[in-house]
NUTIPA-62312 format. One record per residue (C-alpha): x negated, y, z negated; residue number from 1. Coordinates in steps of 0.25 Angstrom, whole numbers, plus 5000, padded with zeros to 4 digits. Layout:
REM NUTIPA-62312
{x = X, y = Y, z = Z, n = NUM}
...
REM end
This chain:
REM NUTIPA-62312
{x = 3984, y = 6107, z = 4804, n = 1}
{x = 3975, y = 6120, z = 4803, n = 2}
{x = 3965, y = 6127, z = 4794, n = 3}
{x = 3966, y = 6141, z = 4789, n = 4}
{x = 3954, y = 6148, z = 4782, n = 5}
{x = 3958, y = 6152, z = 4768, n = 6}
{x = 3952, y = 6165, z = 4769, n = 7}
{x = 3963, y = 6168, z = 4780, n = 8}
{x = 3974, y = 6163, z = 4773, n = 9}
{x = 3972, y = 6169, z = 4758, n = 10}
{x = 3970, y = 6182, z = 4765, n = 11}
{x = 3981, y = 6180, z = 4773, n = 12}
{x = 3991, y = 6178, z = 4761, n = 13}
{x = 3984, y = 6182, z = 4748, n = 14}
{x = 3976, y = 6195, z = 4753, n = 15}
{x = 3964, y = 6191, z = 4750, n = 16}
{x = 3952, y = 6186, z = 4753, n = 17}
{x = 3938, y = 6179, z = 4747, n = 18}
{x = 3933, y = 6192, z = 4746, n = 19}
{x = 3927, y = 6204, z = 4755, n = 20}
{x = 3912, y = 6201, z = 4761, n = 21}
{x = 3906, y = 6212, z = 4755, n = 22}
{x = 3912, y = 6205, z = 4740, n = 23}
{x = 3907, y = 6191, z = 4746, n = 24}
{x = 3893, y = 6197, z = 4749, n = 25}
{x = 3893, y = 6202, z = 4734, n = 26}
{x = 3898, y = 6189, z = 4727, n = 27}
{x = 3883, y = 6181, z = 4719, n = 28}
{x = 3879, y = 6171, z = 4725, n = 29}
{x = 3879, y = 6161, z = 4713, n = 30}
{x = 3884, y = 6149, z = 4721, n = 31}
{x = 3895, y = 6149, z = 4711, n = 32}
{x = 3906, y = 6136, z = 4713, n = 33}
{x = 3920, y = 6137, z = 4712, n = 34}
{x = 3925, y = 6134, z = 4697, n = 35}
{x = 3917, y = 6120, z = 4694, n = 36}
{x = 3925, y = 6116, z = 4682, n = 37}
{x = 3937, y = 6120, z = 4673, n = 38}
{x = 3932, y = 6117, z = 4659, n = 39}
{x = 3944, y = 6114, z = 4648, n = 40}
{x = 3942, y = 6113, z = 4633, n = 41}
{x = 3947, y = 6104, z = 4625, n = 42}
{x = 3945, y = 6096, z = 4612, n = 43}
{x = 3950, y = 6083, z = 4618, n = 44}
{x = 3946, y = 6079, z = 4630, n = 45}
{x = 3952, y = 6066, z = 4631, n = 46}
{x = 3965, y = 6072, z = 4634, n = 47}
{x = 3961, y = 6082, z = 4644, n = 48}
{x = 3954, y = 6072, z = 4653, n = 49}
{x = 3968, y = 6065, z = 4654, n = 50}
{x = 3975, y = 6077, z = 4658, n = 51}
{x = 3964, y = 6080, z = 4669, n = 52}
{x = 3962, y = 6065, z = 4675, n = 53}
{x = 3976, y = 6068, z = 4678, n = 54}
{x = 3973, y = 6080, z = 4689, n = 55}
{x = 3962, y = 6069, z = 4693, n = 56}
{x = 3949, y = 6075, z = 4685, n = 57}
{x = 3941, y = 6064, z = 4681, n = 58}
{x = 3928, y = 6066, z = 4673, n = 59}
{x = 3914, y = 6066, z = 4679, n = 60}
{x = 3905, y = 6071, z = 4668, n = 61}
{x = 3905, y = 6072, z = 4653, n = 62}
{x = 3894, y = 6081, z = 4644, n = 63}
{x = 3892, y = 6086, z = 4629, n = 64}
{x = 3885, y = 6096, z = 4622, n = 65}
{x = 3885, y = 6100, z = 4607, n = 66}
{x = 3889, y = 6113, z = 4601, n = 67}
{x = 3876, y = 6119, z = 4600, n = 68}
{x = 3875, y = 6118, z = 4617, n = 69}
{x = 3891, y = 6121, z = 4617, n = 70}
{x = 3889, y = 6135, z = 4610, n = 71}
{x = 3878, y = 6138, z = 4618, n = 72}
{x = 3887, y = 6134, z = 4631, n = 73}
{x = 3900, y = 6137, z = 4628, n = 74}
{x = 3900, y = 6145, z = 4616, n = 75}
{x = 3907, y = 6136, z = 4608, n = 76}
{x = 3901, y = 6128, z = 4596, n = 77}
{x = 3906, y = 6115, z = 4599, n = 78}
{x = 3901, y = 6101, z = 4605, n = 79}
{x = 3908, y = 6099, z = 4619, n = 80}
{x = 3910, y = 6088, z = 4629, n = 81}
{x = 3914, y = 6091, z = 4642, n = 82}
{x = 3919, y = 6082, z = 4653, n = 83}
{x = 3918, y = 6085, z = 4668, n = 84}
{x = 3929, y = 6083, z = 4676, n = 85}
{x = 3932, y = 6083, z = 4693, n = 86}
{x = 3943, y = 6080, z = 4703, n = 87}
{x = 3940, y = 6072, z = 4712, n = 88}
{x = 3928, y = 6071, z = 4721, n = 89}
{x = 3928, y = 6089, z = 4719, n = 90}
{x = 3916, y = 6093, z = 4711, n = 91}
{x = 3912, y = 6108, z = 4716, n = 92}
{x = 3925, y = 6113, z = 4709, n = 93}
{x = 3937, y = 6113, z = 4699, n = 94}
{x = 3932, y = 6100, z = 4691, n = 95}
{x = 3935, y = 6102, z = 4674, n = 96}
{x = 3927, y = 6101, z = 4661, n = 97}
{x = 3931, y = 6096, z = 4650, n = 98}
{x = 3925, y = 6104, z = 4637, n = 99}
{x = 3929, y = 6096, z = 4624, n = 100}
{x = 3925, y = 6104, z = 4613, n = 101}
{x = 3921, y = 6097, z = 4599, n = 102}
{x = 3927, y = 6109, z = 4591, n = 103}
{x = 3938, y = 6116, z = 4600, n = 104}
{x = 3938, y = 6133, z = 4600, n = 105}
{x = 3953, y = 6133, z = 4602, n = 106}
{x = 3964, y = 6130, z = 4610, n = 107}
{x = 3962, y = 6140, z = 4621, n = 108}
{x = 3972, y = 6146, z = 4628, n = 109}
{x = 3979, y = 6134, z = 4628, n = 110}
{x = 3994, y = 6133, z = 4632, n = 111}
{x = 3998, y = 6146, z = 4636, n = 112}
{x = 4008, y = 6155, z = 4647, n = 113}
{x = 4002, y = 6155, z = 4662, n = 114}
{x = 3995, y = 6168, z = 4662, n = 115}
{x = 3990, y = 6168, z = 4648, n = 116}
{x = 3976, y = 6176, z = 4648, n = 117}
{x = 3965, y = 6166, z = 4646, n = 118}
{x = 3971, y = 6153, z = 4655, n = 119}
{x = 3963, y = 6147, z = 4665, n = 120}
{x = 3971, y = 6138, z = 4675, n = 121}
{x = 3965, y = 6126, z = 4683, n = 122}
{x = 3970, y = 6125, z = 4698, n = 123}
{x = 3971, y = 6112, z = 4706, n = 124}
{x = 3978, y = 6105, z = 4718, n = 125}
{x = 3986, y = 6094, z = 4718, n = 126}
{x = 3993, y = 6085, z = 4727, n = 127}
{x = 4007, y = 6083, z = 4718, n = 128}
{x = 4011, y = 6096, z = 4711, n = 129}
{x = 4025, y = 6091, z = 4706, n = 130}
{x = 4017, y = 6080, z = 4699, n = 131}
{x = 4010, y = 6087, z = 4692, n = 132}
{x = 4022, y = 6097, z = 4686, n = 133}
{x = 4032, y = 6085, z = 4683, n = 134}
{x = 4019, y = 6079, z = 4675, n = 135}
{x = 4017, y = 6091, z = 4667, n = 136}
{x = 4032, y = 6095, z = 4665, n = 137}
{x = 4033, y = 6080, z = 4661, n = 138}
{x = 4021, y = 6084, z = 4649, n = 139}
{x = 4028, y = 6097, z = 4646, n = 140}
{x = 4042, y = 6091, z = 4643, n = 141}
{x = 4033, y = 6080, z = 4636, n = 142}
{x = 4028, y = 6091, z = 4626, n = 143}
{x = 4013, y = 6093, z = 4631, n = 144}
{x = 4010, y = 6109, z = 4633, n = 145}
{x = 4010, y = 6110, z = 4648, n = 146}
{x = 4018, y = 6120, z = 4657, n = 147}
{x = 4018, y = 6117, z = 4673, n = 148}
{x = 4025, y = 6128, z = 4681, n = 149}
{x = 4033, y = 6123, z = 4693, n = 150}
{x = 4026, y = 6119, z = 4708, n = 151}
{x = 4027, y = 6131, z = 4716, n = 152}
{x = 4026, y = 6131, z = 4730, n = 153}
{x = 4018, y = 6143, z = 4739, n = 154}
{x = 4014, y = 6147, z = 4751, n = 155}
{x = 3999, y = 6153, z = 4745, n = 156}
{x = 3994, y = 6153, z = 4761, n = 157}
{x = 4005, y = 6156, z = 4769, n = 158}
{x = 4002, y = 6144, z = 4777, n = 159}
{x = 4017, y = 6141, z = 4781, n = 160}
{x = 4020, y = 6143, z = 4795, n = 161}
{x = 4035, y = 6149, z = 4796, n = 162}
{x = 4046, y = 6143, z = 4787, n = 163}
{x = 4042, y = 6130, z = 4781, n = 164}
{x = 4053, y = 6118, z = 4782, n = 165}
{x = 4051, y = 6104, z = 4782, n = 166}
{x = 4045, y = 6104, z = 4796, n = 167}
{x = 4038, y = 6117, z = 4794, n = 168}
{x = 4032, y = 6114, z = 4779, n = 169}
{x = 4025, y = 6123, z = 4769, n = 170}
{x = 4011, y = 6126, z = 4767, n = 171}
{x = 4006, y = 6130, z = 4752, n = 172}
{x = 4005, y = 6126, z = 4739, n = 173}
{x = 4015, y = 6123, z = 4726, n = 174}
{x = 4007, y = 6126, z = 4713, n = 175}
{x = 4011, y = 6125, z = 4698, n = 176}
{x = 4002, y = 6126, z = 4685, n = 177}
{x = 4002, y = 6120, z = 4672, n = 178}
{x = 3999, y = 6126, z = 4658, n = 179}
{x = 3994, y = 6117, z = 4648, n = 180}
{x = 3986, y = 6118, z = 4636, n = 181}
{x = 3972, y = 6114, z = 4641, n = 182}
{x = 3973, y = 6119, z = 4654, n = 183}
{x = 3980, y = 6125, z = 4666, n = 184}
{x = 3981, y = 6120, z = 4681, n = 185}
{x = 3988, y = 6127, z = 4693, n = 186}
{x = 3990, y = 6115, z = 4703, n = 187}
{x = 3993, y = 6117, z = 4718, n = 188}
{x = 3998, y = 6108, z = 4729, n = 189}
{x = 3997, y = 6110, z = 4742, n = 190}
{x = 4006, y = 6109, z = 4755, n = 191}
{x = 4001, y = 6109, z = 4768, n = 192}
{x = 3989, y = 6113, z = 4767, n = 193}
{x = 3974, y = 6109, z = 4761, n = 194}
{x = 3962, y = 6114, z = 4758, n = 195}
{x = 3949, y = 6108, z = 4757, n = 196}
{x = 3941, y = 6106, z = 4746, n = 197}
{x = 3950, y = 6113, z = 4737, n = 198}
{x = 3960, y = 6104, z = 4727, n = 199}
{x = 3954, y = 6091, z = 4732, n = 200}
{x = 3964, y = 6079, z = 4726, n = 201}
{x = 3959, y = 6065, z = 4725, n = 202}
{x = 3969, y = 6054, z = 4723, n = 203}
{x = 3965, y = 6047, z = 4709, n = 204}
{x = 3969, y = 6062, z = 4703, n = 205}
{x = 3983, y = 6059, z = 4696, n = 206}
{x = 3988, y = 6073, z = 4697, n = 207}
{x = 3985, y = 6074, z = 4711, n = 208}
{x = 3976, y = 6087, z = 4707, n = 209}
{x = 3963, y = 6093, z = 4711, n = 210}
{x = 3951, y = 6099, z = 4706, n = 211}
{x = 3953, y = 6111, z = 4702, n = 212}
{x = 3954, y = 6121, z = 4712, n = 213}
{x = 3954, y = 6134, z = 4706, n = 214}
{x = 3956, y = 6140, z = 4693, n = 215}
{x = 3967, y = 6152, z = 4687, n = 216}
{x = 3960, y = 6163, z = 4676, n = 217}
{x = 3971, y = 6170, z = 4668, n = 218}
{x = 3964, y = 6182, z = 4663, n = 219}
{x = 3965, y = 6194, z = 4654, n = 220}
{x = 3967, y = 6208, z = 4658, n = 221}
{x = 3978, y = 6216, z = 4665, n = 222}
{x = 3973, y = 6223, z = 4680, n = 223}
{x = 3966, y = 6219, z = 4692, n = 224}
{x = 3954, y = 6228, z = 4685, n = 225}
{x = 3954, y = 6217, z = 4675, n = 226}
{x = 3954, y = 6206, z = 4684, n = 227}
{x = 3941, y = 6211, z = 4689, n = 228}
{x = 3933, y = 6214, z = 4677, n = 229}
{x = 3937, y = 6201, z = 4671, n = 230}
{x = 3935, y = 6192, z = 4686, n = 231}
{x = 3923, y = 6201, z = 4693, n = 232}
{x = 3912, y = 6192, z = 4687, n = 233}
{x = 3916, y = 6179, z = 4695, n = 234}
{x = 3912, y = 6186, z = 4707, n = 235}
{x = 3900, y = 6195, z = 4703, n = 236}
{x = 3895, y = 6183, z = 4693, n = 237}
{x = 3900, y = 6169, z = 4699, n = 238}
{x = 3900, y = 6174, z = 4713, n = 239}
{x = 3916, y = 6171, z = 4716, n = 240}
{x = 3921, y = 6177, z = 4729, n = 241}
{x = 3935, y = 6186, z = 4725, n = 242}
{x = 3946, y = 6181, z = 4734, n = 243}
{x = 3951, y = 6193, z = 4735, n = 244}
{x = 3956, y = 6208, z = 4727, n = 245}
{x = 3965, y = 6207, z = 4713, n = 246}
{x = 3977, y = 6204, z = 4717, n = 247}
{x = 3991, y = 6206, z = 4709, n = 248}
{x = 3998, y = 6192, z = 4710, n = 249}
{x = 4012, y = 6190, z = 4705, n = 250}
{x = 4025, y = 6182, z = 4702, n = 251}
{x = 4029, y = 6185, z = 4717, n = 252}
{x = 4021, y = 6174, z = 4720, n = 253}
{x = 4027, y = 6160, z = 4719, n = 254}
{x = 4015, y = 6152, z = 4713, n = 255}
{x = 4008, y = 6162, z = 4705, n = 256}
{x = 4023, y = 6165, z = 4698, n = 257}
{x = 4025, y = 6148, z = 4693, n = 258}
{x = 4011, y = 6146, z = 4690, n = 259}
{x = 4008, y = 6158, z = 4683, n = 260}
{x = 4024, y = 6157, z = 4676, n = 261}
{x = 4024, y = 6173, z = 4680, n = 262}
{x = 4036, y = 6181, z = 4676, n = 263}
{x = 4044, y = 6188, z = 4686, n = 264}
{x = 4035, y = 6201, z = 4690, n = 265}
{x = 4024, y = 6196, z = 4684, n = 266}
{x = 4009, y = 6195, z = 4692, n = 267}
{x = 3994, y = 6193, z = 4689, n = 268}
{x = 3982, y = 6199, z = 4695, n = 269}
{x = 3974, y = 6189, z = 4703, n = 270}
{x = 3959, y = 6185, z = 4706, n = 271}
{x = 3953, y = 6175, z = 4714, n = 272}
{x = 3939, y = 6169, z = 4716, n = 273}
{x = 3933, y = 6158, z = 4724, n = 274}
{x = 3918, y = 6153, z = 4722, n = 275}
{x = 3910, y = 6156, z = 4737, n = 276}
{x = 3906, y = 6142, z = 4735, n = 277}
{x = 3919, y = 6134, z = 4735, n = 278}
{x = 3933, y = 6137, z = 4738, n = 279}
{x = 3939, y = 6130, z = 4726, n = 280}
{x = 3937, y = 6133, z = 4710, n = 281}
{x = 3943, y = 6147, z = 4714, n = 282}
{x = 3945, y = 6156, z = 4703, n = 283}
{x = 3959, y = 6163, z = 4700, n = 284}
{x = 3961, y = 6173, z = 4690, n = 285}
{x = 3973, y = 6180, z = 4684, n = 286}
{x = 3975, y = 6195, z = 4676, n = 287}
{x = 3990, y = 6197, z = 4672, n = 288}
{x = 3996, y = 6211, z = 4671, n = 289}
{x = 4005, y = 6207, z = 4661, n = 290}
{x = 3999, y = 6204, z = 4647, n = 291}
{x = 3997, y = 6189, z = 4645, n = 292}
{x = 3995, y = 6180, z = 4633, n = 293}
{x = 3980, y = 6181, z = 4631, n = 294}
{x = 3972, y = 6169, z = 4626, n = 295}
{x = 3958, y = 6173, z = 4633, n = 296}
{x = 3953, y = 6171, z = 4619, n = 297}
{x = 3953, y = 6158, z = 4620, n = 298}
{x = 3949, y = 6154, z = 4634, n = 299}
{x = 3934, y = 6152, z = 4632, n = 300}
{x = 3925, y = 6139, z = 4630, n = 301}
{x = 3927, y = 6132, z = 4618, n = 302}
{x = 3943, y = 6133, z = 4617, n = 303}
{x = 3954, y = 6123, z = 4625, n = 304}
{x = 3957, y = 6125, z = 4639, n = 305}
{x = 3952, y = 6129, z = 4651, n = 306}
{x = 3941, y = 6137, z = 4645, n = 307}
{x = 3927, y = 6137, z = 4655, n = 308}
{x = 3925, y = 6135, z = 4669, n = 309}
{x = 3914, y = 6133, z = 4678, n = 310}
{x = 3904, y = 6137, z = 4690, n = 311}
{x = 3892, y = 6131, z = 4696, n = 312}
{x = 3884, y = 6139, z = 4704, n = 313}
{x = 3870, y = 6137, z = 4712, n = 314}
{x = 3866, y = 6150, z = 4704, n = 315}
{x = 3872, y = 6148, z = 4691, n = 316}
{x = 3859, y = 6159, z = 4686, n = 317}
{x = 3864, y = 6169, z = 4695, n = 318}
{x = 3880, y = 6169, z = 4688, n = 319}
{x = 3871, y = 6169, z = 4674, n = 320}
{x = 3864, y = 6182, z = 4679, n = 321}
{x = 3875, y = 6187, z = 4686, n = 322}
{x = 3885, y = 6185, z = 4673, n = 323}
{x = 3874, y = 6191, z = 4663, n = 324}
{x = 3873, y = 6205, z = 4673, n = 325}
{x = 3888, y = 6207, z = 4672, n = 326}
{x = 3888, y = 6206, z = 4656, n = 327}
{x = 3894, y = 6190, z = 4657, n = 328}
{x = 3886, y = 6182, z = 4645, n = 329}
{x = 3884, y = 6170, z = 4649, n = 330}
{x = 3876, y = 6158, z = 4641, n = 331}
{x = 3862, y = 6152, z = 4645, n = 332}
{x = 3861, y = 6142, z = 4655, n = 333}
{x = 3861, y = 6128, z = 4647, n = 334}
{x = 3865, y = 6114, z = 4647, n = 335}
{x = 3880, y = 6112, z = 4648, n = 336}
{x = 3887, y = 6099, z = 4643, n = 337}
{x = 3883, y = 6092, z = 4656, n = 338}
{x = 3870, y = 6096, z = 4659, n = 339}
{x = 3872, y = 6108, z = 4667, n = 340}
{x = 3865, y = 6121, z = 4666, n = 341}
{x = 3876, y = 6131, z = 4663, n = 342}
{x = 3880, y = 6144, z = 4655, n = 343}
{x = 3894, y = 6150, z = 4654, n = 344}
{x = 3898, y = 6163, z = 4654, n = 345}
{x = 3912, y = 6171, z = 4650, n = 346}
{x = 3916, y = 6182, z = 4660, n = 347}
{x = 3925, y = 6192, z = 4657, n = 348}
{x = 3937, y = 6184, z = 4662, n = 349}
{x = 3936, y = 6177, z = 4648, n = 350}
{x = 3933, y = 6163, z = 4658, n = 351}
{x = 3920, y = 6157, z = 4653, n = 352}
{x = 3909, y = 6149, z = 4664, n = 353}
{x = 3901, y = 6139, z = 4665, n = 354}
{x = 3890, y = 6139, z = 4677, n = 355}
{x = 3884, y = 6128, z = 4681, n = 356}
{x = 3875, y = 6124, z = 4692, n = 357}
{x = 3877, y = 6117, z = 4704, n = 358}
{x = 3881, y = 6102, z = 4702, n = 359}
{x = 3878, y = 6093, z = 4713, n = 360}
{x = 3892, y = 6094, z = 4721, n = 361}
{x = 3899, y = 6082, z = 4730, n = 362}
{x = 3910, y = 6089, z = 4735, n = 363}
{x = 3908, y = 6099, z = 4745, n = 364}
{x = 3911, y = 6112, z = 4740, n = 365}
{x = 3922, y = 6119, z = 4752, n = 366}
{x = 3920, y = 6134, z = 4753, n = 367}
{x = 3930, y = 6137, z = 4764, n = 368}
{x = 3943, y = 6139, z = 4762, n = 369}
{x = 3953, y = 6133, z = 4772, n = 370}
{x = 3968, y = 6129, z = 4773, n = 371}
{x = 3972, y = 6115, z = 4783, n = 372}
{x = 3986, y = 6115, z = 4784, n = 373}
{x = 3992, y = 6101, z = 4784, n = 374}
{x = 4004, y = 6104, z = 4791, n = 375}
{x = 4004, y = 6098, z = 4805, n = 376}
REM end
């Protein structure tokens, strides 16, 4: 068994890094936390607990506001209820919220083509990837509105030693996604390898799944350039650290090409970000070359879906400042449905925010990013 620092090994295999000193030196220091919650709408709740108690969530708070604090909030003229969802014993990342919404905006971007402008995907581990995909072909050929891809295997590290046999196995991950209407998820397995404090599985989650891990941002524009005018703000307004330059992905690549359902020659640009503060709820975004199906419109509170994130910070005031120098609006800092001093703000992305301040945290938070094979 042995341990390789991740900063050696991404900048080994993908070129890149978690940013040059002098950018590091530049980033605020908000305190910002990885991505704190996903936060899908609905107008029935009931159902979407079901679904997620399968990839082990299980509720640990519940709040309400009227319309009136709602439209403040949110910008939307409804009374919401929200529930609070975790994996696990994890709480300084990847948990879920819940918004049912009284008097729903829309469907959202709903059930859509991988790479439709405007998707937001959730990312998590699991222990049992070909459960996962027979359980959702099964709800497919039952009529339900999901599409999972295939389990593809790669080696993202480079961690296998020689030609891999049956004495000599591999080291890497298989991955797959499923499109449904409410939301997306990327799911990983690993072989051979862990890494601590990212994609904890406890064994009461039925799924064998995670917290979530990281988070995919299908985005508009074209160009690199557009990448950053439209992704700048999560480093010189939150604080994020850059993993590295844009960078021109494609369908030369095995997991990318299944997950994404890319055509032959097709490619994406690509965007990384990773809170200084914790190593997982990593940020991913995604600008197509190609024209894409563009439902953006519809990717805001209020509507269906994944339609809100958010952050906590120990300097929530400084993002609010920092957001209202680049020309981001953002909302006034008040009550949300659970208590917590927040505001939200849309950035030029189209993604919408919610900060938070600092909970009181069990889990230690792990900021250093290291592989242990498990090969012996």
């Amino acid at each position: 068994m042995r341990t390789i620092t991740g900063l050696w090994i991404l900048g080994l295999l993908l070129s890149i890094s978690w940013g040059s000193c002098a950018e590091s030196e530049s980033l605020p220091d908000t305190g910002v936390s990885g991505v704190y919650e996903v936060m899908i709408g609905t107008d029935d709740a009931e159902t979407l607990l079901k679904y997620l108690r399968q990839f082990g969530f299980r509720q640990i708070d519940k709040g309400q506001i009227v319309a009136e604090k709602s439209l403040a909030l949110y910008g939307v003229d409804s009374g919401l209820t929200s529930y609070r969802m975790q994996n696990g014993h994890t709480d300084s990342h990847g948990l879920i919220r819940i918004l049912e919404w009284e008097n729903l905006l829309g469907t959202g971007v709903g059930y859509a083509q991988p790479e439709t402008v405007g998707q937001r995907m959730m990312v998590m581990r699991t222990a049992d990837i070909f459960r996962i995909y027979d359980a959702f072909v099964d709800g497919r050929k039952a009529g339900q509105k999901w599409l999972p891809t295939s389990p593809v295997y790669a080696d993202l590290y480079a961690m296998t030693e020689g030609k891999p046999d049956a004495l000599n196995r591999r080291v890497g991950v298989r991955e797959m996604a499923i499109y449904g209407e409410l939301f997306n998820l990327v799911l990983f397995q690993r072989y051979g390898y862990v890494i601590k404090g990212y994609g904890s599985i406890t064994p009461d989650s039925p799924l064998q799944t995670s917290e979530i891990t990281h988070n995919d941002f299908i985005i508009a524009g074209n160009t690199a350039a557009d990448m950053h005018s439209q992704t700048d703000y999560y480093r010189d307004v939150f604080g994020f650290r850059p993993e590295g330059p844009v960078v021109l992905d494609g369908d030369w690549q095995d997991g990318p090409k299944v997950v994404f359902n890319m055509a032959e020659g097709a490619s994406h640009y690509y965007r990384g970000f990773v809170s200084p503060n914790n190593i997982s709820g990593k940020l991913k975004f995604f600008v197509n070359p190609d024209q894409r199906p563009d439902r953006r419109a519809f990717q805001k509170p209020g509507y269906a879906g994944i339609t809100l994130h958010s952050l906590f910070a120990e300097k929530p005031e400084l993002i609010n400042q920092l957001a209202q120098q680049q020309g981001i609006h953002t909302t006034t800092i008040q009550q949300n449905e659970f208590g917590e001093q927040s505001f939200v703000l849309r950035g030029p992305d189209g993604s919408s925010w919610q900060i938070l301040p600092k909970p009181k945290l069990t889990t230690p938070v792990v900021t250093e990013l290291n592989f242990t094979t498990t090969i012996h």
